[in-house]
C-alpha positions in Angstrom: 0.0 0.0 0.0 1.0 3.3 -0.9 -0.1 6.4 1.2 -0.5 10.1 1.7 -1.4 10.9 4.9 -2.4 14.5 5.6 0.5 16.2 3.9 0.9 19.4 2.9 3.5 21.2 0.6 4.3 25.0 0.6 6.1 27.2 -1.7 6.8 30.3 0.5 4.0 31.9 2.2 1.5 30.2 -0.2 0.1 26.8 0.6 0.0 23.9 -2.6 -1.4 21.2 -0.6 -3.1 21.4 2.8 -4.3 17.7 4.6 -4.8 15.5 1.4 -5.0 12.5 2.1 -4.3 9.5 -0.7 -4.1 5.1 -0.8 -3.4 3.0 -3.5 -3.6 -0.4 -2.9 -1.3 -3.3 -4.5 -2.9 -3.9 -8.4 -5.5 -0.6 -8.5 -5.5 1.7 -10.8 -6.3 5.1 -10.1 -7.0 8.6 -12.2 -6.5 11.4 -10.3 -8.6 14.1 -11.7 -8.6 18.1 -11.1 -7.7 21.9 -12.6 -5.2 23.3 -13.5 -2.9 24.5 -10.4 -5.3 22.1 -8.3 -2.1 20.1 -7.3 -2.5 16.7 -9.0 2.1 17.1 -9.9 2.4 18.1 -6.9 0.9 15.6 -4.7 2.8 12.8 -6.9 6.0 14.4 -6.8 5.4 14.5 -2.9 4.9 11.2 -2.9 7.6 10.1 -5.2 9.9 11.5 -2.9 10.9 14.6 -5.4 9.5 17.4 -3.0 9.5 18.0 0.6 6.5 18.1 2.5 5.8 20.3 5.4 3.2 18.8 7.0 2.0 14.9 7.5 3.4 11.8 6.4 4.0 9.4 3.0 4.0 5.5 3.7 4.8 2.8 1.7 4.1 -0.6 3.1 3.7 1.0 6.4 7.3 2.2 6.1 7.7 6.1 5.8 9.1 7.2 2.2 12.4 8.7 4.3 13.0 5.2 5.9 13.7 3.5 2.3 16.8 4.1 0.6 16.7 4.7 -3.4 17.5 0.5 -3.9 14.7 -0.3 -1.7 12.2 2.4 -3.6 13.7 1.4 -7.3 12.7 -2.1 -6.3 8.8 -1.4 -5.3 8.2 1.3 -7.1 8.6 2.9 -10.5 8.7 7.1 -11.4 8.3 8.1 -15.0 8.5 12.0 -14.9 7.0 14.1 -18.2 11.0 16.0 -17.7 14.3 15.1 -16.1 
């Protein structure tokens, strides 16, 4: 299981993310669906590990994201960003 637990992400003063909350479960597929500047990138580069959070916490198997090292993640996980 993969989880967002009440995280939040800031840029400054101004708040991206406040409390969302996400799980994805082993084998579902999931859209996630919103506006532009709603924060869709930004809650999955939160979770990914790209970003830092201010707020809350990101599990993976129960495990928090900053607990795995980069073997570990490359092993249960896979990140395909739109740039590098």
């Amino acid at each position: 299981m993969f989880e967002a637990k009440n995280i939040s992400v800031s840029a400054g003063a101004k708040k991206i993310l406040d409390a969302v909350s996400l799980e994805i479960k082993a084998g579902e597929v999931i859209a996630l669906l919103g506006a532009n500047g709603a924060g869709k990138s930004t809650l999955l580069k939160a979770m990914c590990g790209d970003i830092k959070i201010s707020d809350g916490e990101i599990l993976l198997e129960n495990r928090r994201l900053s607990e795995w090292n980069h073997c570990e993640l490359a092993r249960k996980r896979a990140v395909l960003p739109q740039h590098s």
